[in-house]
N, C-alpha and C positions, 0 to 999 in steps of 0.2 A: 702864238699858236703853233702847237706841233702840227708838223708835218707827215700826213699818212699815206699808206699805202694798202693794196688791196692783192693778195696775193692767192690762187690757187694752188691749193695743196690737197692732190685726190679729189676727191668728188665736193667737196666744199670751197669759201674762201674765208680766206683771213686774213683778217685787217688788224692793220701793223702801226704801229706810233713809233717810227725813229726802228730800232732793231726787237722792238716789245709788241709782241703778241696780245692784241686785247680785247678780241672779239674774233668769233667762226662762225659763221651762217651757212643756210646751203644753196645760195643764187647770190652774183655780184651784184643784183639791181637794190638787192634786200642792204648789201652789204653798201653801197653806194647811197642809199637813202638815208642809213645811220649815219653814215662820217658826216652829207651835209646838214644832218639834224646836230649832230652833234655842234660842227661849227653855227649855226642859228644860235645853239642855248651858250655859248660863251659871247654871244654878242649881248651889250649891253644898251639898252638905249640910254642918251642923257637927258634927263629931264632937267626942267628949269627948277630953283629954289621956290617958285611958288607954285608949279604944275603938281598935279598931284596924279597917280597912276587911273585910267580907267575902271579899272577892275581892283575894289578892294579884297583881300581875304582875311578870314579870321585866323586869328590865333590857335593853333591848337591846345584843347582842354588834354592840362595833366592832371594823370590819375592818381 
């Protein structure tokens, strides 16, 4: 996982991965909620080879 940070520049902040710029909001708590949503969706759970997910979704229809 990279590692971020959270930087004010002017009346906004910007969050940062390593020296990369990848997001500007205009409140840190906004911009603090991203990074920890962000770290959630790279977390993966391990299921077992016979568990099967709660929630199934469909396939999307191609046109």
């Amino acid at each position: 996982m990279k590692k971020y940070s959270i930087v004010r520049i002017g009346s906004e902040y910007v969050v940062q991965a390593g020296k990369t710029s990848i997001l500007k909001v205009s409140s840190r708590r906004e911009a603090t909620k991203l990074v920890d949503a962000a770290e959630l969706l790279q977390q993966e759970p391990a299921l077992d080879a016979d568990e099967q997910p709660s929630i199934r979704r469909e396939e999307p229809e191609v046109s």
